[in-house]
Structure formats: C-alpha cells, structure tokens
N, C-alpha and C positions, 0 to 999 in steps of 0.2 A: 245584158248578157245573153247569148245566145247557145240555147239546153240542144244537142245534135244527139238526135238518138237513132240509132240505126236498126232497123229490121231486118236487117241481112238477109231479106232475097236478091237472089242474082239478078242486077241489071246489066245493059246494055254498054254502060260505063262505070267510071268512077265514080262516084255520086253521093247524094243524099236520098236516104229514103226515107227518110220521114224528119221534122225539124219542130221543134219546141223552142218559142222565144219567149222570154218574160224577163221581168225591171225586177222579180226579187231575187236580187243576187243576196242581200242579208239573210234574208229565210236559211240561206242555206248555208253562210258563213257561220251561222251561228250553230244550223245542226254542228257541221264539222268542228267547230269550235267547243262543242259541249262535248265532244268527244276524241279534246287532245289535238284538236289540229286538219287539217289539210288542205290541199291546192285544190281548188274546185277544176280547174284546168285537169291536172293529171287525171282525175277521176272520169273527166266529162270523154276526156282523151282515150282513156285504159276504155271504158263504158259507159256509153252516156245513159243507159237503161239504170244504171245504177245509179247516176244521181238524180233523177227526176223522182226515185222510188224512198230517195234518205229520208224525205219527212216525213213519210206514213211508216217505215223500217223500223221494227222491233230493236231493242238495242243488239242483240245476240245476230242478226240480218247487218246490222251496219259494223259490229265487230267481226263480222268475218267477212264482209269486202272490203275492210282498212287490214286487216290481216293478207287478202291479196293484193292488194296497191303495196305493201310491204314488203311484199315476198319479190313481185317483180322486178322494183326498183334495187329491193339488195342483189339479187343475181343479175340483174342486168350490169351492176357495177363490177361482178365476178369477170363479163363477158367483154366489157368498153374496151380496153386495150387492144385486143384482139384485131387481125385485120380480115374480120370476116363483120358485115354491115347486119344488125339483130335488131327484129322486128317481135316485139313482145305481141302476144294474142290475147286474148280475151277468150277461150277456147267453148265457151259454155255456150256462144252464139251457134255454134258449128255442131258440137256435139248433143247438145241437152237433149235430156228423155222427155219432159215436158214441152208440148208446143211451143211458138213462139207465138207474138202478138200477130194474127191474122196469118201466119203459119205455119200450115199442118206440119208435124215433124218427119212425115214420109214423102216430103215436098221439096225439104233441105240433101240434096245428092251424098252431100259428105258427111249427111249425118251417120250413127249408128245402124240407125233406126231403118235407113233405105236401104244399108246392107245387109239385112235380117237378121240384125243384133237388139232385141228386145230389151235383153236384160244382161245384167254382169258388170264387173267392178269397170272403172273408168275413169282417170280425172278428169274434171272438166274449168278447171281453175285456168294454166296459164300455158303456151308451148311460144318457146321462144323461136323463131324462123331466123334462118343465119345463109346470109348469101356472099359464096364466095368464089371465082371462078368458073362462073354459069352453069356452081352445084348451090345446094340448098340444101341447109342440115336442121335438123328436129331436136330439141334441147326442152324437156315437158319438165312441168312445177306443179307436184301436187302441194295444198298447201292445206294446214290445220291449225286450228285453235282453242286453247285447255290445256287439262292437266297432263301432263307428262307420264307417256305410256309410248310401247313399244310404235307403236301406228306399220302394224306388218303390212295392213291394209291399205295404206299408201302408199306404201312399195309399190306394190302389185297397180296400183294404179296407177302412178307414174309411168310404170314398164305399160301397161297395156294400153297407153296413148301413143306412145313413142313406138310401139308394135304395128298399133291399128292405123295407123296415118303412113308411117313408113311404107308397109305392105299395101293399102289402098293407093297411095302417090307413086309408091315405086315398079306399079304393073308394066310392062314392056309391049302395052297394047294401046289398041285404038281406045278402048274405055277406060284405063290409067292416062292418058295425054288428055284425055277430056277433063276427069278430077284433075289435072295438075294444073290447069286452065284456070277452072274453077276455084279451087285452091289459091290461086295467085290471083285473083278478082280480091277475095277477104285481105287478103293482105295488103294490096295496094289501096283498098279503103282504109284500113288502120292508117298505115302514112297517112292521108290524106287528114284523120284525124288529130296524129303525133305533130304533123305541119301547122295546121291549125292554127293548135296553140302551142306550140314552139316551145316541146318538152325537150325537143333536140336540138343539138346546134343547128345552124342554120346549112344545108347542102348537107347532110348526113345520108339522107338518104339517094341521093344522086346517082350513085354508081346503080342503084336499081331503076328509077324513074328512067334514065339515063337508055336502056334495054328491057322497058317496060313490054313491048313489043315482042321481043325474045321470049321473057320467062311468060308472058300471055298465052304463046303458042305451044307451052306446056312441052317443050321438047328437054328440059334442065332435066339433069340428073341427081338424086339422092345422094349425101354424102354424111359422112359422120367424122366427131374426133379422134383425134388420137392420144391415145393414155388421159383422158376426161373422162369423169363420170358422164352415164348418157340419160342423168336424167337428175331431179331436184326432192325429196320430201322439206319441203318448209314447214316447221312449228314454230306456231308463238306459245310457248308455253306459259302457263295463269300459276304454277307454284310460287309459292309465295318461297318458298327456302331454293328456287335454282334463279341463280343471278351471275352465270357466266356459263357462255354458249363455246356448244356442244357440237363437235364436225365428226361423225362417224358413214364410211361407204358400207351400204346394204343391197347386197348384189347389183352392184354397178350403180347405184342411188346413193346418192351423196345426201345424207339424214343432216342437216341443216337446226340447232333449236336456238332458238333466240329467246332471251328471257322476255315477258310479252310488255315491261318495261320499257322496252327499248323501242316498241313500234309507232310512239307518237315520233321520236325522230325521223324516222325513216318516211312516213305517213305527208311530216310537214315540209321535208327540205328538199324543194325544187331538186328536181335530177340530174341538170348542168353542175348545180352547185356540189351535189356526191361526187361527182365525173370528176371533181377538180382534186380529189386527193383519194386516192385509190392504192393506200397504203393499207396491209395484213391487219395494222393495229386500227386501221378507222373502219376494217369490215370486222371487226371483232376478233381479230385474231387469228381468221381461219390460212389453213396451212398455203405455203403463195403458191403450192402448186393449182390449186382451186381457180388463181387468179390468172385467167387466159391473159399469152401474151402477144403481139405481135407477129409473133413467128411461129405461132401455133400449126398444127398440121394439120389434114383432112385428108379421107379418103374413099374414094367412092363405096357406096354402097349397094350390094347383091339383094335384092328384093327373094323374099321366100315366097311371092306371093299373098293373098290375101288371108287374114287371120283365121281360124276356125272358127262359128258363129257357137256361141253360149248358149248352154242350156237355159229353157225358159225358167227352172228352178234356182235359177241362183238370184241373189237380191239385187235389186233394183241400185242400178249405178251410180254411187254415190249421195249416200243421203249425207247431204249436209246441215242434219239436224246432229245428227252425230259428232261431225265437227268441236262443237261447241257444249258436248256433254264434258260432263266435271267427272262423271265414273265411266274408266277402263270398259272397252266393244269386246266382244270377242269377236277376235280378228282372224282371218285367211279362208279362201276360197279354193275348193279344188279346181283344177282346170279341166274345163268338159272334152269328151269326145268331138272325133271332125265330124260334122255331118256335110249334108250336100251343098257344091259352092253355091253361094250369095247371089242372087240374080242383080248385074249390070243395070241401072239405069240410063240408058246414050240416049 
C-alpha cells in the first residue's frame, strides 16, 4: 500500500510532495475496522495526513474525521446529478491557523493568515469546487459532531468560508488571477489524488484536466447557484433519543443532522456505489429539492471584494475540541469593524 501525504506547498506541477510507503495495510484496516468501517482509499484520497495520524488519534480525533469522510460523501451524492463536475477539498490544508508540517502559515498565500486574518470563526472542514462553463462555484461544509444543539456557530462558519474564498478568488486584479492560479494548483492535486484511487468513475474529471491550461491561467470567473442553499452545516448528532434526520435552511445554510448511527454507512460504502441510487429515501429523506439536477442553473458572481479582517479579540477559528463536546457552546460572534485592506502577497 502506498500512504500519499501532501504538504501542500506550491510546486512547479502536479505532484507529490512528500510520500509514505509501508506493507501495514492491517494496522490500519483494523484502526477503521474498530471504529465501524472504512475505505483506507477514500481517506488516503479525501487526506492522506489523516490516515498516517489514525494509529496514534485519540478516539474523539478519529470520530471527527469519519464525521467528515461522511459529511463529504453525503453532499457530494446531493451534488452527482448535476451537470456541473465537484471537486471535494479537504479545506484545512489551505486554511489552518496552525502550521503545517515544515510550513510556516504565513507562507501558504491563500491562507487566512497571509491576508491578516489572525483570528475569527472559520470552517475549515470541507468546500466543495464545481466547474462549470469556465465558471467555478464554492459549495462549503462545515461539519460537527455531538449532542444536538443549535450550532449558530456553524452557520457563521460556513458563510465566512464561502465569503472569504469568494472575495479572495473573485478580485478583478492582477493579485486575484494570481490566487485563482494558485487556487487551481490545490485542486488539480486533489484529482490527482480522487484518480489514484479511483473514488470516481473513470474520465470524471476530464472536462477539467481536459482545460487544465485555461483554469491554470487563473482567468475563470466565480459563479454560484440558483435557488440552492450556498453552503452545508453537517451534524452527526450522538442523542441517543433523535433517530430521524433533520433538513432545516439557516440563512442560506442548509442545517443537515444525521443521527450519528448512520455514519458507519456512509463512512464504509465506496462512493461509486452511493452514486448508484440517488433517490430522497436513500439520502434520508431530505426534500429533492436539495438534490441538484442536471439542469441546474448558475450565475456569475459580483465579487465585493476582499473580506474585512477580524478583530484580534475574537476566538481563535474553529476549535475543534468543541466539535465533539457533549455540553451546549455558547455560540455567535459579532462581526468586527473594517480596518485597513489586507496586504497582497504577488
């Protein structure tokens, strides 16, 4: 078996930057197997940082990255139909407050952190990328796991991904065509890893490889749904007494809860095989307007520019200890004043 673990600094190509081989593929069949299941592929695929870390992972650390292998694969089954081609993220490489493995977080362009966002809510779970007519739309998944409570604080998360990416991607300048350059580098490594191991059918992703050239040169424009929510809170909720999921919109967030019962399915069944029955009652029920279809719509998107940067006083972007707390956060963040804009890195 071969463990692909990416450190997502920008190369020169599509590539590998850094690669872990080893013969214990058991070691690790059996972590996932002690915990209900999973495809060592999808994981290695979605993040390979994440399964080289499962043996040493607290069980509350490996229940909340099978809570996002869940969260992805159910909304990506939301989105299959659709004739827009979706590229799930791993968004935590790109965004995280914490460094990465040899680097700095003021070194990552599209981080937060380079645009002088220190601190402030943020998810950093999953943003689905959807290419369609040499546009590119933003579809974010924040995702939680626990008892059943309002998660306002998700909200606000979800939106301020979908804000901050838009606004950074959608500048009408020479340093927005550099991030959308950029931007399209992460992405086309993801394929490289969904190819791999062959989460997807086979030429799925073509129509992009296809114009890899094009969206490299960072000239695509931002586009978004029409009448879709523009964005995900996913919960696996741990009550023992809620055992039939939950679809409610919170300002433009489609509140998603699954009873957390349900997430070894989701966790263990290869994603071709979801893809193959993509009926209301096999996603739980939720209402088919949820379920993009072929003839979806899109439409370009008006950039406002780049976000306001956050006050240093607000908490620290997403602590995902939280996540996984059994007692109620008190949740919601004011939204800080504008200060002065963000200094460009070209």
């Amino acid at each position: 078996m071969v463990l692909i673990h990416y450190s997502d600094n920008y190369t020169n190509s599509v590539n590998y930057d850094a690669i872990t081989v080893t013969k214990q593929t058991d070691l690790y069949h059996k972590v996932l197997e002690n915990d209900d299941g999973g495809i060592i592929e999808e994981f290695n695929a979605f993040n390979g940082e994440w399964l080289l870390n499962l043996v040493t992972a607290s069980d509350n650390e490996r229940k909340e990255k099978r809570g996002i292998i869940c969260a992805y694969k159910y909304i990506n089954c939301l989105v299959a139909k659709s004739n827009i081609t979706w590229v799930p993220l791993s968004i935590a490489e790109i965004v995280r407050v914490a460094g990465n493995l040899g680097l700095s977080m003021t070194d990552n362009d599209l981080s937060r952190h380079a645009q002088g966002f220190k601190k402030g809510i943020i998810s950093d779970d999953i943003l689905f990328v959807g290419f369609k007519d040499q546009q590119m739309i933003l579809l974010p998944v924040e995702v939680k796991t626990g008892k059943r409570q309002t998660h306002s604080k998700g909200v606000e998360q979800a939106q301020e991904l979908k804000r901050y990416f838009e606004s950074l991607l959608g500048q009408q300048t020479l340093a927005g065509n550099l991030y959308r350059g950029l931007f399209m580098r992460q992405v086309l490594m993801q394929i490289d890893k969904y190819k791999l191991y062959n989460v997807y059918e086979k030429g799925y992703f073509d129509v992009i490889e296809d114009n890899n050239a094009y969206w490299l040169q960072g000239d695509y424009q931002l586009a978004e749904l029409v009448d879709y929510p523009a964005g995900f809170l996913f919960v696996n909720v741990e009550d023992s007494n809620f055992s039939k999921a939950s679809f409610m919109k919170v300002h433009d967030i489609l509140k998603v809860e699954l009873p957390a019962g349900n997430l070894g399915h989701w966790v263990r069944t290869p994603m071709q095989t979801l893809f193959s029955d993509l009926t209301p009652a096999k996603l739980h029920h939720i209402d088919s307007r949820y379920i993009l279809e072929s003839d979806c719509e899109i439409r370009t998107l008006i950039s406002e520019g780049l976000p306001n940067k956050q006050d240093d006083n607000l908490e620290e972007c997403d602590d995902k200890d939280s996540k996984l707390k059994n007692q109620p956060n008190t949740e919601g963040v004011d939204l800080p004043n504008k200060e002065e804009p963000p200094n460009l890195r070209l």
